[in-house]
N, C-alpha and C positions, 0 to 999 in steps of 0.2 A: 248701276243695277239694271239686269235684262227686266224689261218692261212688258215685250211680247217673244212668242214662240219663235227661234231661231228659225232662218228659212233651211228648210233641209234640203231643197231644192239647190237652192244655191252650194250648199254642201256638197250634196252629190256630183254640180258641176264639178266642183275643185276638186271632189275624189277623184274623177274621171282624167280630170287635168296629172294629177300625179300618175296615176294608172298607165299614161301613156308615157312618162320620163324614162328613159334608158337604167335606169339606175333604180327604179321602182320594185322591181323584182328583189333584186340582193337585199333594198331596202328592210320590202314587206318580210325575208325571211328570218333579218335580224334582232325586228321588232318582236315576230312572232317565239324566237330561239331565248330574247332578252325578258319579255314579261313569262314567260313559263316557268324560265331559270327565276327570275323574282318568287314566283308562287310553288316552286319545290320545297318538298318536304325539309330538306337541305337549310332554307332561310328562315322557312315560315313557325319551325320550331324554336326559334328566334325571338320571331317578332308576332307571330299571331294572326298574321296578315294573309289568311290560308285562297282565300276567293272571292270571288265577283262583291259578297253582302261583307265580309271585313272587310272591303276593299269602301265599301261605300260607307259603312259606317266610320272606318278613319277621317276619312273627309268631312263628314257630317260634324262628328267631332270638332275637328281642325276649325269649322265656317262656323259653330257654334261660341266657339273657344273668342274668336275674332269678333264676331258681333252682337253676342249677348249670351255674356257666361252662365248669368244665371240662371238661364233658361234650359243649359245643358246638363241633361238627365237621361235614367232609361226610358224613362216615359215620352218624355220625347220625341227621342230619337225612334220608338216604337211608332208614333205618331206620325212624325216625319215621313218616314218608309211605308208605314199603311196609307195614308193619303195618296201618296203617289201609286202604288199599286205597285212598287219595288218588292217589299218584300214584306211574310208574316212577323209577327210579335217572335216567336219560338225563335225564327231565324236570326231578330237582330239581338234577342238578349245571347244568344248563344255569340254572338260577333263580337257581343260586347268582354262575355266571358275570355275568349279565346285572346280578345286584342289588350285585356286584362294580365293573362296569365303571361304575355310575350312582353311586360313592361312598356309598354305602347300608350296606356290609357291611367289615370289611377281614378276610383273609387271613391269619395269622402264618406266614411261610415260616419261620420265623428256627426252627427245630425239631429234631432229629437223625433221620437217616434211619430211617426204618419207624417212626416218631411221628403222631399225626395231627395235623393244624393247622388249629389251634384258628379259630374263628369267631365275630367281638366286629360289635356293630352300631354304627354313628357315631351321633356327634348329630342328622344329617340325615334318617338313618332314622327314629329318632323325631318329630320335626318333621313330617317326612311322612305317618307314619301317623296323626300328631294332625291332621293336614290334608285326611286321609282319613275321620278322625273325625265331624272340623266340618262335613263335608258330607255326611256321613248323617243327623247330628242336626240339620242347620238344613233338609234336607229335612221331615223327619219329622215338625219343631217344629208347625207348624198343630193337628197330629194328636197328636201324643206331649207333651207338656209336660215340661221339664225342671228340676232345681234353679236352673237361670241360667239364659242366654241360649248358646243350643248353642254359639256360635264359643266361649263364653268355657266353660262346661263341659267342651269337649272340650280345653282346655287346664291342665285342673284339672288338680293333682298328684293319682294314683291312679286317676283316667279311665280314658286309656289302659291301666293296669296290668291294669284290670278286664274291659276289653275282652277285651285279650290273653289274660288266665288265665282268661277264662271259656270262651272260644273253643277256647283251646289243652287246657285240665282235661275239658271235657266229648270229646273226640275221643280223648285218651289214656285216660280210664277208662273209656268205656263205644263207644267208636268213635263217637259221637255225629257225624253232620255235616247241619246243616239241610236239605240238599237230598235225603235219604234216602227221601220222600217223593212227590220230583216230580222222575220221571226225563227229563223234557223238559228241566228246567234244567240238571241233570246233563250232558246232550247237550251245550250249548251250552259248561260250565265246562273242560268235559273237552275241548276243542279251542282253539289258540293264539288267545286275542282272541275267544274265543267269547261268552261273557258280557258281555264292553265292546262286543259288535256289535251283541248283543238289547237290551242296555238304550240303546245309540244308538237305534238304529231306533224303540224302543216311547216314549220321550221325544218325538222331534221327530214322533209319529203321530198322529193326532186319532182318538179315541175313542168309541165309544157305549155303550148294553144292547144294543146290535147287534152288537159286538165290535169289530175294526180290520178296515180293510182301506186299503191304501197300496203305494206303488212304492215299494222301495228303491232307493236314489238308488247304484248301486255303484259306480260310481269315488268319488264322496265317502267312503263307508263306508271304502271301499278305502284312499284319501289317508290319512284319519283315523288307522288305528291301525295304516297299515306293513305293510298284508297283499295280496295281490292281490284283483281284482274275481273267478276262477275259487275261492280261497278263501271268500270272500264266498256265492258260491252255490253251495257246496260245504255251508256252515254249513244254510245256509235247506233247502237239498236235503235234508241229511241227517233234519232235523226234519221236512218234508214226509213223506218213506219211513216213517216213523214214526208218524206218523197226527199229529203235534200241532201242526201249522198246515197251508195250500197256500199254495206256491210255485211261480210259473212262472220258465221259465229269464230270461225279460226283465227280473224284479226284480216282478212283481206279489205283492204278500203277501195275504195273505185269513186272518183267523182270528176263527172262528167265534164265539157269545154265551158256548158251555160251557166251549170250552176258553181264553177270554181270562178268563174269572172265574178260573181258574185259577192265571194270569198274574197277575191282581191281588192274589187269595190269596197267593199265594209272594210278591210283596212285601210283605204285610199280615207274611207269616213273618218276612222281614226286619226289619219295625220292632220286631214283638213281640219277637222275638230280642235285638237290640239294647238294646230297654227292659229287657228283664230282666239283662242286662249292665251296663249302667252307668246306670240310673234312679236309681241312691240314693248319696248321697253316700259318697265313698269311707272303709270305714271302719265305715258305718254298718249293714255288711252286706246281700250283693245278693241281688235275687231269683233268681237263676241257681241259689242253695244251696238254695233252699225248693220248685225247679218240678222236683227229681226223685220 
């Protein structure tokens, strides 16, 4: 169990470490092209799993599910996310709804009145977020090296486990959340599809040391993951007002050499993060316990 606050320092070193790998670039754009395509309209009708708060409350679920069942409820999991300053009540019942409707979660109505009821995840769920796994670590693979072969490490027994408790141990004991750092990402997580829209966009973009610059294509974006085109530049707008990109209303993006390192660093976060999560075989003790 993490005990104290990850060092994010150290984090950022190893992001910096990937950052500089020859192969980081193709890397960063496969992860960003693969979690988008997860979060499309496309899967998410599926399974539920629409953004950043289903995204955390699956997990939540899942580390629940693992160490004490009976403790998993909406109240909870409401509790959970309000303490940490993750996210509102409205936000996670509505997560919970959603990861309901996609077969992902079930419900026990079966209860007596003024009881809470209980909340167990299917096997789908799991499947799922090994599927979610597999496509972080097969982006990353170039850059990150694993025990096996990512499709098939992220289906190792205790992978996933470690994923989940590492994710969910560092948030509960020390409020840890990787994006603590870089409140542009934050911007983007903290609104519906905000995150599956940046990492759409920064995937299909052509890159330089010059930074991006590109049209969003907004009825596509739009199509893609079930939101409107006025949401779409509502996202970009709001980041603009903020200083951390420019955006005009017709979909031009522009962001600059400083703040797209920045962009690359926060995924450099991501892999390091990950690696120190599930790099070592399960069992074998992770680096999650050694980087507070």
């Amino acid at each position: 169990m993490i005990t104290s606050s990850p060092d994010h320092v150290a984090l950022l070193r190893e992001a910096e470490t990937y950052g500089a790998h020859p192969q980081f670039d193709p890397a960063m754009r496969a992860f960003c092209i693969g979690l988008a395509s997860f979060h499309s309209v496309g899967f998410t009708r599926l399974t539920g799993v629409v953004d950043t708060i289903t995204f955390a409350v699956a997990l939540l679920v899942l580390y629940l599910d693992m160490i004490a069942p009976e403790s998993a409820n909406a109240s909870r999991l409401v509790a959970l996310c309000a303490d940490g300053g993750l996210a509102g009540a409205t936000a996670v019942r509505n997560a919970i709804s959603a990861l309901r409707r996609g077969g992902m979660i079930v419900v026990d109505d079966r209860v007596e009145v003024g009881q809470a009821h209980p909340v167990r995840p299917t096997p789908a769920l799991v499947d799922t977020m090994k599927d979610n796994l597999a496509t972080r670590l097969s982006a990353m693979e170039p850059v990150v090296p694993w025990p096996k072969p990512a499709g098939e490490w992220a289906r190792t027994d205790g992978v996933l486990e470690g994923f989940v408790r590492g994710n969910i141990e560092a948030y509960r004991n020390s409020r840890f959340l990787l994006f603590q750092q870089f409140p542009e990402i934050r911007g983007f997580m903290d609104r519906h599809c905000g995150y599956p829209v940046l990492l759409d966009v920064l995937g299909r973009s052509e890159t330089s040391a010059q930074g991006m610059s590109t049209v969003v294509p907004l009825s596509e974006v739009a199509e893609r993951f079930d939101v409107s085109r006025t949401h779409v530049r509502k996202l970009f707008g709001a980041a603009a007002a903020n200083g951390w990109l420019d955006f005009e209303p017709k979909g031009r993006l522009t962001i600059d050499a400083a703040r797209f390192a920045r962009l690359r660093l926060w995924i450099g976060l991501e892999f390091a993060w990950t690696r120190r999560l599930v790099g070592s075989p399960p069992g074998a003790g992770s680096d999650v316990r050694a980087c507070g």
